[in-house]
C-alpha positions as CSV (number, residue, x, y, z in Angstrom):
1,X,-1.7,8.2,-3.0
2,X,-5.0,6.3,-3.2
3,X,-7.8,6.5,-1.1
4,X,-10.3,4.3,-2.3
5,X,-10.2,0.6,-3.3
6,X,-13.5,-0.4,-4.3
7,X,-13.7,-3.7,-6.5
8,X,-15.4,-4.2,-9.9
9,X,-17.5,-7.5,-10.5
10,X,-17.6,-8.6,-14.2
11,X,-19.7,-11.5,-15.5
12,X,-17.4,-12.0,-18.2
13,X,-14.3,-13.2,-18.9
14,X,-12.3,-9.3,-19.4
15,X,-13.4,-5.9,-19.6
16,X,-11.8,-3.5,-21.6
17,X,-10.2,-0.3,-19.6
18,X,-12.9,2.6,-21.2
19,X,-15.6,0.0,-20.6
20,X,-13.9,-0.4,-16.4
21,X,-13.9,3.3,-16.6
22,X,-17.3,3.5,-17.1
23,X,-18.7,1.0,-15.1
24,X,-17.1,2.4,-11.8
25,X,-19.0,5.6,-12.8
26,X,-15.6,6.8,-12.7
27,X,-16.0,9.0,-16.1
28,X,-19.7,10.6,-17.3
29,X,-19.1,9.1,-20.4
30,X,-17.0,7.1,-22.9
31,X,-16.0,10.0,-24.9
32,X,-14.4,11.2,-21.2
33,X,-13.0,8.0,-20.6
34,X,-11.5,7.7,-24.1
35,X,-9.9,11.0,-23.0
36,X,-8.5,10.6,-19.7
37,X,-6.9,7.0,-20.8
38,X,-5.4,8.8,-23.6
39,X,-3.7,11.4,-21.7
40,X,-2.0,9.1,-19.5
41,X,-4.1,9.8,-16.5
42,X,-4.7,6.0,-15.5
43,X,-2.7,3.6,-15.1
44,X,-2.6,-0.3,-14.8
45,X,-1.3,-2.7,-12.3
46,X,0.6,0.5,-11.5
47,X,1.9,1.9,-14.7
48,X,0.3,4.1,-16.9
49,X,-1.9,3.0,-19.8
50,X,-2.6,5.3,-22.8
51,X,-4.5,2.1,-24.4
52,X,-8.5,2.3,-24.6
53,X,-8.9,-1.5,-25.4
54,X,-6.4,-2.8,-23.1
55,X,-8.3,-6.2,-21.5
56,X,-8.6,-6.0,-17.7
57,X,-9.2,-9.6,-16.1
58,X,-9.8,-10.2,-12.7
59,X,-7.0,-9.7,-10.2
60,X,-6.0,-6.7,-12.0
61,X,-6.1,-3.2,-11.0
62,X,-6.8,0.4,-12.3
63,X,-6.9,3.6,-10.8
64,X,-7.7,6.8,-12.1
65,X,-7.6,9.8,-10.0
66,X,-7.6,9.1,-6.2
67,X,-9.5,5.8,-6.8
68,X,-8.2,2.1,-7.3
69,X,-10.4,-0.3,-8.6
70,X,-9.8,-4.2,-8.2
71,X,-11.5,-6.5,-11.1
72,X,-13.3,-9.2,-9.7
73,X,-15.5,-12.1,-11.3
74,X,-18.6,-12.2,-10.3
């Protein structure tokens, strides 16, 4: 169950999923968010992702914990 929706502005065109992760200060670093991606602990439009590079465009979603995040152009 998510709590939180809070929406992600890019200035470009995607954003890869450790870069998201990182950006909504939802990881410390990008060695965690390498991690957490990897061990299936977020997911994608609402199904788990286990890839790092996977390109995020606005409209889609990601959540990691109790967050969802909403990609948005700027």
């Amino acid at each position: 169950m998510k709590n939180n929706k809070m929406h992600l502005k890019i200035q470009t065109e995607f954003i890869k999923l450790e870069a998201a992760l990182k950006l909504a200060n939802a990881t410390a670093s990008g060695g965690m968010a390498k991690a957490v991606i990897q061990e299936g602990l977020v997911q994608v439009n609402g199904e788990i992702c286990t890839m790092r590079g996977k390109k995020l465009y606005p409209g889609d979603e990601f959540s990691f914990e109790e967050s969802l995040y909403c990609i948005e152009k700027q």
